[in-house]
C-alpha beads as a LAMMPS data file, in Angstrom:
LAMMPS data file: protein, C-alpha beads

166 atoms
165 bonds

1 atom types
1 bond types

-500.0 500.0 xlo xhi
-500.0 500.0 ylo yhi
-500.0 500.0 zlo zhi

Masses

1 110.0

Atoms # bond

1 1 1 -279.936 -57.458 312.299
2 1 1 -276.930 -59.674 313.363
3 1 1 -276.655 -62.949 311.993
4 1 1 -274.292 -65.990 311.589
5 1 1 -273.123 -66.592 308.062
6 1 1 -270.799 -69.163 306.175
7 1 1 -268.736 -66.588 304.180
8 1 1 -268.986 -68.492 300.445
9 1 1 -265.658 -69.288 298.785
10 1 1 -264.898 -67.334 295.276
11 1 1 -265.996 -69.585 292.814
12 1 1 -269.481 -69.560 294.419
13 1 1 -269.335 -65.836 294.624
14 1 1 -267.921 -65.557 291.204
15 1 1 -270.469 -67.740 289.656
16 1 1 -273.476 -65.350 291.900
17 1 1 -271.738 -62.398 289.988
18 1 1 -271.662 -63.976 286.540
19 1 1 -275.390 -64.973 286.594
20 1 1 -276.617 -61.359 288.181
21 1 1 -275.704 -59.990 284.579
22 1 1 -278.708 -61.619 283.364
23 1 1 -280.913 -59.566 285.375
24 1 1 -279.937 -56.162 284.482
25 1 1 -283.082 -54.397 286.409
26 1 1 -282.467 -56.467 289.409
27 1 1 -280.503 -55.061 292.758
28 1 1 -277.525 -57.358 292.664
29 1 1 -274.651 -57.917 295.164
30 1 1 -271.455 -55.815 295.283
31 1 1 -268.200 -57.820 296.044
32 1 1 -267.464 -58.659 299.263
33 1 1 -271.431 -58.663 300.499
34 1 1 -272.390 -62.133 299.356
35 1 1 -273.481 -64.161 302.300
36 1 1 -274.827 -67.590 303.443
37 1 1 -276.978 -67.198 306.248
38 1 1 -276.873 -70.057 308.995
39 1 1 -279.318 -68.312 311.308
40 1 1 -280.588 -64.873 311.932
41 1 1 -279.605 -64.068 315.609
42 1 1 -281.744 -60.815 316.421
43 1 1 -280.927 -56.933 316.596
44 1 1 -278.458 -55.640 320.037
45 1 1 -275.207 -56.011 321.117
46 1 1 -273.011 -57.453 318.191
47 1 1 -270.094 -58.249 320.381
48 1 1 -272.720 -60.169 323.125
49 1 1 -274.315 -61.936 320.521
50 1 1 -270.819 -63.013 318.867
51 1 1 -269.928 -64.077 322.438
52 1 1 -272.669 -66.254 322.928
53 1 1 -272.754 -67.815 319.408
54 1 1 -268.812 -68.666 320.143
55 1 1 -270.309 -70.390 323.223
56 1 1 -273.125 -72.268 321.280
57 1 1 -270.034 -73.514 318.241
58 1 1 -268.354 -75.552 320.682
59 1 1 -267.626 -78.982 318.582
60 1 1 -268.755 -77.553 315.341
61 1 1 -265.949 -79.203 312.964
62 1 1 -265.469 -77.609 309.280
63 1 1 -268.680 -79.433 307.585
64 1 1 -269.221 -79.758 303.273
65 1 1 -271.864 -77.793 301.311
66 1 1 -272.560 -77.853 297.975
67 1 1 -274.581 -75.187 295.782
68 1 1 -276.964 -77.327 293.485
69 1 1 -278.662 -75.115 291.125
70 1 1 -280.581 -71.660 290.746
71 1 1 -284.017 -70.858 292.422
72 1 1 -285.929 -68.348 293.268
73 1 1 -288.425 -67.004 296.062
74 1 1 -291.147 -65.086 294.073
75 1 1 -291.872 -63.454 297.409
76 1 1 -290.199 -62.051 300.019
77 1 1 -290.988 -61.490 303.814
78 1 1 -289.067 -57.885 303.560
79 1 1 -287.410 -56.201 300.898
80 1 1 -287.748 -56.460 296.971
81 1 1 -288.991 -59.702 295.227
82 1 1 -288.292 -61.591 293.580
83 1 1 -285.586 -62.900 295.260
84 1 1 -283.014 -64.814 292.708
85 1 1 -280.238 -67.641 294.079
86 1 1 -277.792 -70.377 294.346
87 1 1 -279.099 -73.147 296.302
88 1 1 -277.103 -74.565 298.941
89 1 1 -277.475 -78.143 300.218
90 1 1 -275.561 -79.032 303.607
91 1 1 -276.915 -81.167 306.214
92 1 1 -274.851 -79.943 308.450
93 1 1 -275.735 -76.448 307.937
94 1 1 -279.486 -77.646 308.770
95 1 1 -278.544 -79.431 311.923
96 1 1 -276.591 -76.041 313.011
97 1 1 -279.467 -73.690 312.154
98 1 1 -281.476 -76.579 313.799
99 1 1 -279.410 -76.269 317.518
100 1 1 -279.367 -72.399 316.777
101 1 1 -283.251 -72.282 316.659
102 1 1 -283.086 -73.504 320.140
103 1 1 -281.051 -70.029 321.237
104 1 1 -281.655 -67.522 319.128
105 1 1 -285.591 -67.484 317.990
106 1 1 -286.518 -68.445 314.742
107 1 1 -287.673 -65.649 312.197
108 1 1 -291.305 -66.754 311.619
109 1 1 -291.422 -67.787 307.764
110 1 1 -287.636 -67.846 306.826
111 1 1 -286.325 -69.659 309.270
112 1 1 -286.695 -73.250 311.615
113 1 1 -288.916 -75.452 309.259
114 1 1 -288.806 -73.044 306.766
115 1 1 -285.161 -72.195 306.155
116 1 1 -283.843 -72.460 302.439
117 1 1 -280.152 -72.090 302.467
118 1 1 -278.791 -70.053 299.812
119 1 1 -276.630 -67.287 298.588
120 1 1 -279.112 -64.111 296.848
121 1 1 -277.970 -63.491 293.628
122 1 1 -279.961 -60.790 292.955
123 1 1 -283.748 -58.895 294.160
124 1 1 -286.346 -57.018 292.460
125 1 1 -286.138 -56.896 288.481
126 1 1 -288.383 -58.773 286.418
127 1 1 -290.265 -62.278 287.391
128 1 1 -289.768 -63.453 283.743
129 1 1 -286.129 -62.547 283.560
130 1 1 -285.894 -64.209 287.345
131 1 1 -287.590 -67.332 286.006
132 1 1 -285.878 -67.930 283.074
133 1 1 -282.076 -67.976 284.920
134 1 1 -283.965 -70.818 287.209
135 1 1 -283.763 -73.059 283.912
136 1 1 -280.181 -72.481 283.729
137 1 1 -277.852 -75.926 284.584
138 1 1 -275.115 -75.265 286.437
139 1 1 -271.923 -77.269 287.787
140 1 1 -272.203 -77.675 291.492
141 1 1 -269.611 -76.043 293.652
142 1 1 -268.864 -77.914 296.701
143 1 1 -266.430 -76.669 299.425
144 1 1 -265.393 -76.958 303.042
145 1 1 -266.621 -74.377 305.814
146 1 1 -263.943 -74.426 308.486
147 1 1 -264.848 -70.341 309.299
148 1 1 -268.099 -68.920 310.829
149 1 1 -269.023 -64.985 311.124
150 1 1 -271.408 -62.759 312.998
151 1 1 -272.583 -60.845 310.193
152 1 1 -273.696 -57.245 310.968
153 1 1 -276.109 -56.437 307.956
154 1 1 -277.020 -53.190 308.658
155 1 1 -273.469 -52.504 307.621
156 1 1 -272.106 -55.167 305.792
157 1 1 -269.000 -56.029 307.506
158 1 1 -268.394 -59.327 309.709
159 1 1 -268.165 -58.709 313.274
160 1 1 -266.345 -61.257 314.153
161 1 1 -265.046 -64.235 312.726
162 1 1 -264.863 -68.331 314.227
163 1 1 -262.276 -70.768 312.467
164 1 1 -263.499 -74.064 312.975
165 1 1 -263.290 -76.375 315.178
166 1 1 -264.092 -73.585 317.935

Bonds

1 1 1 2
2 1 2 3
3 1 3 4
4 1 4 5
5 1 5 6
6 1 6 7
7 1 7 8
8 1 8 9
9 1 9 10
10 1 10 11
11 1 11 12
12 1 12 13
13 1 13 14
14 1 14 15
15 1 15 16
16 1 16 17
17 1 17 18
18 1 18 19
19 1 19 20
20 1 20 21
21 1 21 22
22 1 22 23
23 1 23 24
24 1 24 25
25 1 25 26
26 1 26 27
27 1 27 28
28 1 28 29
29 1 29 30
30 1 30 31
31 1 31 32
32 1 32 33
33 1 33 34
34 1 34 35
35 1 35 36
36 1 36 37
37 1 37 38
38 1 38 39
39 1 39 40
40 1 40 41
41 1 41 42
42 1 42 43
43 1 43 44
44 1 44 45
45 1 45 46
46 1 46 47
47 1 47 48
48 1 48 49
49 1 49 50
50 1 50 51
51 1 51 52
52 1 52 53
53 1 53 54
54 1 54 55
55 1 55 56
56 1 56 57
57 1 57 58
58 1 58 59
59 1 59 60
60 1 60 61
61 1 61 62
62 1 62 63
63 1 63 64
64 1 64 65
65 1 65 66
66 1 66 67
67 1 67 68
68 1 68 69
69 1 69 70
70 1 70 71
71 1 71 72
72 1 72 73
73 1 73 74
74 1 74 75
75 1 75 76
76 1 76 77
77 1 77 78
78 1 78 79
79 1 79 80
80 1 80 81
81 1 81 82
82 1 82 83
83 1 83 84
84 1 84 85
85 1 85 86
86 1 86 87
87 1 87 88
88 1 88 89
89 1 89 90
90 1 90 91
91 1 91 92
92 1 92 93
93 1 93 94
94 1 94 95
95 1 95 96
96 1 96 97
97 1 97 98
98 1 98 99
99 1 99 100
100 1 100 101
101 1 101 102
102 1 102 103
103 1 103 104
104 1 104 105
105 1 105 106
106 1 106 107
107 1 107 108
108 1 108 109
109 1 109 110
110 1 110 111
111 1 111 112
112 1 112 113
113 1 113 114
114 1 114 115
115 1 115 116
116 1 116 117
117 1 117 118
118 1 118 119
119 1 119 120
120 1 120 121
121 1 121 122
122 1 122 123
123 1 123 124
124 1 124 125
125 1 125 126
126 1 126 127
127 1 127 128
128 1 128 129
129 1 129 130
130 1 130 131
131 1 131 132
132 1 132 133
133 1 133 134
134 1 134 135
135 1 135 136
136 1 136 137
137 1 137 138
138 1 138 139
139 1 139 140
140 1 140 141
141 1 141 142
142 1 142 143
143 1 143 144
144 1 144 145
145 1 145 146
146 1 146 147
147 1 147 148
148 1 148 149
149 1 149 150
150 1 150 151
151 1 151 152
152 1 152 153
153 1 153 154
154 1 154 155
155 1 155 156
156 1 156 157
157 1 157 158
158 1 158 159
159 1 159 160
160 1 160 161
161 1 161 162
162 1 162 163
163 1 163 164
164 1 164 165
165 1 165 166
C-alpha cells in the first residue's frame, strides 16, 4: 500500500517515542517509521502513483498542523488494536485528503468522512494501559509542512519526496 504522508518533525516523533514506553506489551514504532498519513493512494506502481500525486500538489503551499493530545481507536480495520496516538489537527491537511478523495478512492472506514489524522504511537498491548495514556495532558507541537512523500509501507521507506510549493 502506497500512500502520501507528512513526514512529522522530531519533537513530535520524540514525544510518540517517549509515551510508547508506557505501553510495554504494545508494538511500537522504530525510528525513522513514524508517519502522518494524508491519504492512502492504493497498491501498483509506486513511481506512477508518485507521478500523479506530483500532478494533483500543484499549489499546495507549506500549511500548519498541530498535534493536540493522545487518543486512541479501540478498533482497528486491519492489524492489532488498540491503536494508541497523537492527534493531529490541520485544516489544511483535511482539505488535501478532501481533493485527494476525488483521485485516489477513499478506504471505506478510515478515510473521506471518516479520516482521523494522527501519528500511531503504538498497537496491540493492553486496552487499560492504552486508556490510561489517553488521560495524559500534553503540550501541543505545532509545525510547518513544506515536504510531502509517497510512502511505500510495505517497506517503510519514502518513495519519493515533494518540497512544497510543488
Amino acid at each position: 500500500m502506497y500512500s502520501l504522508n507528512v513526514p512529522p518533525p522530531s519533537p513530535v516523533t520524540r514525544l510518540a517515542g517517549e509515551l510508547a514506553r508506557e505501553l510495554p506489551r504494545a508494538r511500537t514504532r522504530q525510528r525513522g517509521q513514524h508517519t502522518l498519513v494524508g491519504k492512502r493512494l492504493g497498491d501498483g506502481d509506486g513511481a506512477r502513483l508518485a507521478t500523479q500525486v506530483h500532478t494533483e500538489l500543484t499549489g499546495v503551499e507549506p500549511f500548519d498542523l498541530r498535534v493536540t493530545g493522545i487518543d486512541l481507536f479501540e478498533t482497528a480495520p486491519t492489524g492489532s488494536a488498540p491503536v494508541v496516538y497523537l492527534s493531529v489537527e490541520s485544516p489544511a491537511l483535511r482539505a488535501l485528503h478532501e481533493r485527494l478523495c476525488t483521485v485516489f478512492d477513499p478506504v471505506a472506514g478510515i478515510e473521506g468522512d471518516d479520516y482521523t489524522p494522527h501519528v500511531t504511537i503504538a498497537r496491540g498491548g493492553e486496552l487499560a494501559a492504552a486508556r490510561r495514556l489517553t488521560d495524559r495532558e500534553i503540550e501541543p507541537v505545532r509545525w510547518t509542512a513544506d515536504r510531502l512523500s509517497v510512502w511505500d509501507s510495505h517497506r517503510n521507506v519514502p518513495v519519493r519526496e515533494f518540497s512544497l510549493p510543488v
